[in-house]
C-alpha positions as CSV (number, residue, x, y, z in Angstrom):
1,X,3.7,-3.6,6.9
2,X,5.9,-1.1,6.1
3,X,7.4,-0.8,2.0
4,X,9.9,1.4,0.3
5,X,7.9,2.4,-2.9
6,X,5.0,3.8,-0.7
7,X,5.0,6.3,1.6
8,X,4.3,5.4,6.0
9,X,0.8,6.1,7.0
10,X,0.1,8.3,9.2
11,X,3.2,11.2,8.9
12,X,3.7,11.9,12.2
13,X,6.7,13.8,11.3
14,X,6.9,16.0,8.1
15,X,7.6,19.4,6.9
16,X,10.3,22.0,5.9
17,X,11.9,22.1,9.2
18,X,15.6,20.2,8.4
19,X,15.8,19.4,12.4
20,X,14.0,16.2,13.5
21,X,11.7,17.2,16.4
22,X,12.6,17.2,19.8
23,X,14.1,19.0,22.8
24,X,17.0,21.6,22.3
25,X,20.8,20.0,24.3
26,X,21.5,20.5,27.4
27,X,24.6,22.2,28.8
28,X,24.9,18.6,30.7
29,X,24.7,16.5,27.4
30,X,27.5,19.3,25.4
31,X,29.9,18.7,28.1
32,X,29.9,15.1,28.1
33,X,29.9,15.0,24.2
34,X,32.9,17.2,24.7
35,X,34.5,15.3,27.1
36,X,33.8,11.6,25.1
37,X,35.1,13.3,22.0
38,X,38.2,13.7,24.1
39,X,38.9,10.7,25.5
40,X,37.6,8.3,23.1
41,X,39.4,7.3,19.6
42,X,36.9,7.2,17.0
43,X,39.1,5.5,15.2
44,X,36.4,4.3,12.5
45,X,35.0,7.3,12.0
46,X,38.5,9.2,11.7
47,X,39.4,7.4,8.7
48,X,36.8,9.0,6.9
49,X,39.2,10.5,4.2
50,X,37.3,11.9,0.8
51,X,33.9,14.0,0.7
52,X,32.2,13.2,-2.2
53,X,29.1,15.3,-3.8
54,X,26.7,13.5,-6.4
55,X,23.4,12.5,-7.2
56,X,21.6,9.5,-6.5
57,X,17.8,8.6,-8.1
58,X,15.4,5.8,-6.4
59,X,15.4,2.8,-7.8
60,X,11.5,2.3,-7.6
61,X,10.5,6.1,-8.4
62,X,13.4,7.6,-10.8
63,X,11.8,10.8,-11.3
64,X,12.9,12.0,-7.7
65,X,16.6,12.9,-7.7
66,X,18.9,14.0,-5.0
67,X,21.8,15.7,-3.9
68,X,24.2,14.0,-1.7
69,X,27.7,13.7,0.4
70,X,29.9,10.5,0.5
71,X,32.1,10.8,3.6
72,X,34.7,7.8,1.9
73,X,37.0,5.2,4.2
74,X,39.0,2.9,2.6
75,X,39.7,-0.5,3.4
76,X,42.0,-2.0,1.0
77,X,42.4,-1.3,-3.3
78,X,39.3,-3.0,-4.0
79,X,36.8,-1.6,-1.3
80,X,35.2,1.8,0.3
81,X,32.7,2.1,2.6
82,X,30.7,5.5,2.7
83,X,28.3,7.2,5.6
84,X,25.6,9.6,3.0
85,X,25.0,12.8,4.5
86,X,22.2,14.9,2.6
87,X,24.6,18.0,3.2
88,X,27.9,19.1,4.4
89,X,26.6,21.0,7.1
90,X,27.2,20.9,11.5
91,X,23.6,19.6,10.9
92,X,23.5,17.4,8.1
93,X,21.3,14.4,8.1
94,X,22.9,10.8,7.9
95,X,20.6,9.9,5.2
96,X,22.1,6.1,4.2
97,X,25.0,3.8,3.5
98,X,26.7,3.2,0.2
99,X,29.7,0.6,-0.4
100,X,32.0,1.0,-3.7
101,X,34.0,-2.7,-4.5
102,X,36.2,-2.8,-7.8
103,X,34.7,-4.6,-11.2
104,X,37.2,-7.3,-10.0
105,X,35.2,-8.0,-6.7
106,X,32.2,-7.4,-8.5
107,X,32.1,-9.7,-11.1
108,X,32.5,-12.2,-7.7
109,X,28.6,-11.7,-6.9
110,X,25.9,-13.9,-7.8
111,X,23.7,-12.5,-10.6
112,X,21.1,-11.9,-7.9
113,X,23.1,-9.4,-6.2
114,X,24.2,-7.4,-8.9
115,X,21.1,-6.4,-9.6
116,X,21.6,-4.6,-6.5
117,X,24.5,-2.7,-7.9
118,X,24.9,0.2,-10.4
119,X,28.1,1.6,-12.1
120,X,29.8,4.7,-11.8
121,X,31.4,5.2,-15.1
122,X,28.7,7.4,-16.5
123,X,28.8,9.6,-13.0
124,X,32.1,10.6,-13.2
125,X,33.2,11.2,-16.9
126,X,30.0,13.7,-16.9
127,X,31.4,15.3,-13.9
128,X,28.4,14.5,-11.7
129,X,30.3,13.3,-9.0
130,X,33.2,15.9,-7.1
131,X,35.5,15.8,-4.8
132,X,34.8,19.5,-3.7
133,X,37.5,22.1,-3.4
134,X,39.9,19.7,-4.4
135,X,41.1,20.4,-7.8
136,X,41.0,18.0,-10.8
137,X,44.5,17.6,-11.7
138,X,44.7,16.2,-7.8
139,X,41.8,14.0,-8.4
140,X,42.1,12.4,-12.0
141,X,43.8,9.4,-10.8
142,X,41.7,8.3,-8.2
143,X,38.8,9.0,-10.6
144,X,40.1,6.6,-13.4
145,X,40.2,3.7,-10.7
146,X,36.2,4.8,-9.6
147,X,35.1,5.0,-13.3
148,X,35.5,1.0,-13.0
149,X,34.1,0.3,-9.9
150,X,30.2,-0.5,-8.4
151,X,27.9,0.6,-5.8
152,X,25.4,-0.5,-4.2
153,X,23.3,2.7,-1.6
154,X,20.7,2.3,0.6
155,X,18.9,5.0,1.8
156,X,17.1,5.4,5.0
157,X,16.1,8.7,5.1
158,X,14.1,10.2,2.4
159,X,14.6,13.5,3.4
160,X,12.9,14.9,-0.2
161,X,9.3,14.0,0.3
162,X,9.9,16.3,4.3
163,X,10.5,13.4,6.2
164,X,11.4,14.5,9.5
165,X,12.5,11.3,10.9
166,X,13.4,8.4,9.0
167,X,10.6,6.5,8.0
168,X,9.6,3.1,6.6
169,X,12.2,1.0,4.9
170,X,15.4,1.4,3.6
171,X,15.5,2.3,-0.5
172,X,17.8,1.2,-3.0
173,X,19.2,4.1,-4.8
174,X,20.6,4.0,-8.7
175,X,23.2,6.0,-9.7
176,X,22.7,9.0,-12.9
177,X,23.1,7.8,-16.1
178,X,23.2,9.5,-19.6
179,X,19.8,7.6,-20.8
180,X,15.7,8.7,-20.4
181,X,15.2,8.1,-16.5
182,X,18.9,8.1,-15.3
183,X,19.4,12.2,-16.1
184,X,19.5,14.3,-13.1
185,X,17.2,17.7,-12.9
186,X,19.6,20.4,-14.9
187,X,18.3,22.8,-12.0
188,X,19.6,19.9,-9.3
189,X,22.9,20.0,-11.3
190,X,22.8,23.8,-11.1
191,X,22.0,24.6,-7.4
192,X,25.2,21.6,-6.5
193,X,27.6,24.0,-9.4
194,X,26.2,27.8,-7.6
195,X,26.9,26.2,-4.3
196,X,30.5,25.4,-4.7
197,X,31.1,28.1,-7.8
198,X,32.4,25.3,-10.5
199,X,31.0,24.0,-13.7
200,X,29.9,20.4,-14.6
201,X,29.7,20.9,-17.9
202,X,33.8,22.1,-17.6
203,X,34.2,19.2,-15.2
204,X,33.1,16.8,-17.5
205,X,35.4,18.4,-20.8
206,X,38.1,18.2,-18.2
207,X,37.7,14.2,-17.9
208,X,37.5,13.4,-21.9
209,X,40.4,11.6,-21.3
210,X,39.1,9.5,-18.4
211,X,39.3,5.8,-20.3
212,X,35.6,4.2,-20.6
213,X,35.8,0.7,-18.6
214,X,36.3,-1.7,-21.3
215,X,33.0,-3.1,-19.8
216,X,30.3,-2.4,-17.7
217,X,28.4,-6.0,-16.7
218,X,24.7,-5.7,-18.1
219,X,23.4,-6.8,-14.6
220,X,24.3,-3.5,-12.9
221,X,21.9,-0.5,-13.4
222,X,19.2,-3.2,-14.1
223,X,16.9,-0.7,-15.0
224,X,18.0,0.1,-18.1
225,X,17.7,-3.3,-19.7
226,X,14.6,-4.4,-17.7
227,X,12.9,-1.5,-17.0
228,X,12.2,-2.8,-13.8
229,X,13.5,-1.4,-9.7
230,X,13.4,-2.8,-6.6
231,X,11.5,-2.2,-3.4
232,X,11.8,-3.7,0.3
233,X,8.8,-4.9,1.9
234,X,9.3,-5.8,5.6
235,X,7.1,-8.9,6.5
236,X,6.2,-10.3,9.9
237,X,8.0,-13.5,10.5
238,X,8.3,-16.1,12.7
239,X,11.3,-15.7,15.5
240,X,13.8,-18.3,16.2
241,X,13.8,-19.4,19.0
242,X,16.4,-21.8,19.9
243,X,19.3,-20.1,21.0
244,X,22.6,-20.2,19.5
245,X,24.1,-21.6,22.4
246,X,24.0,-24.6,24.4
């Protein structure tokens, strides 16, 4: 069955084409996405508020890093929910799911699920993670209140290796960090800075005075203490069958 630290067999779908296969619109299927657009609310999707670009490295293969764009909604103080694009573009790729919860909710989880979880202290004082086009002075306040908080990503789309389509099971990223496996590619770094003409390195001198959470809970970013990730393997089971219902 399928895993996340190996890659599906056979590829029926890989290459360095960013569109998934298949047939080009049709005028028919425009005009009702036009018209749903319209006359539907969206409301979930319209809450959508921040665009975020960092980097994210697999938890059970940290040499491979990547680039990516958190479309943020906010729930309440202690909770955001984000859609991962792999891109800002008409056609970027909805490549995963990442939820951010506040060192208050997550000291909450079992010791098990933390695991699951890395911090975000490290990816924001070293000006790794931007809101682009908006500028600092506008952002440092939001940023001290992230600098304390968790995530946990999955990804479902490992666009890097040429998928195509997404393929196989979901992956649980890590976020960088300033030790051995957590450092993202300088030429990664560099391609993000070109792109939207700014400077880490200046980003992160600008957020020296971004307080360090007084802690960061040793069962986040497992990694570094254990040296060990995580990968999914999907398992055929047996199906319930009673219904839930008389």
């Amino acid at each position: 069955m399928a895993s996340s630290d190996k890659s599906p067999a056979p590829i029926p779908a890989r290459g360095p084409d960013r569109t998934p296969p298949g047939q080009p619109m049709t005028t028919g299927q425009k005009v009702i996405d036009k018209g749903a657009s319209m006359m539907q609310s969206l409301t979930p999707v319209k809450q959508m508020s921040q665009h975020v670009c960092t980097f994210a490295v697999y938890s059970h293969e940290m040499s491979r890093h990547i680039e990516t764009h958190h479309y943020i909604s906010r729930l309440n103080q202690d909770f955001l929910q984000c859609a991962v694009y792999d891109s800002e573009e008409p056609n970027a790729r909805l490549i995963g799911i990442e939820y951010i919860i506040s060192d208050r909710l997550f000291e909450t989880l079992s010791e098990e699920e933390q695991k699951l979880w890395h911090s975000h202290a490290y990816e924001i004082k070293s000006g790794l993670w931007v809101n682009p086009r908006i500028p600092e002075m506008i952002g440092k306040p939001e940023l001290e209140n992230l600098a304390k908080t968790y995530g946990k990503f999955w990804c479902t789309w490992q666009v890097d290796r040429g998928d195509r389509l997404p393929l196989g099971a979901p992956v649980l990223m890590m976020s960088p960090q300033g030790v051995n496996l957590g450092k993202i590619d300088p030429e990664l770094v560099k391609q993000r800075d070109d792109k939207y003409n700014i400077s880490t390195e200046a980003i992160k001198e600008s957020r020296v005075e971004i307080e360090e959470p007084e802690w960061i809970n040793p069962q986040a970013d497992y990694w570094k203490q254990h040296g060990k990730g995580f990968a999914v393997d999907i398992e055929q089971t047996e199906m319930k069958l009673r219904a839930p219902f008389p």
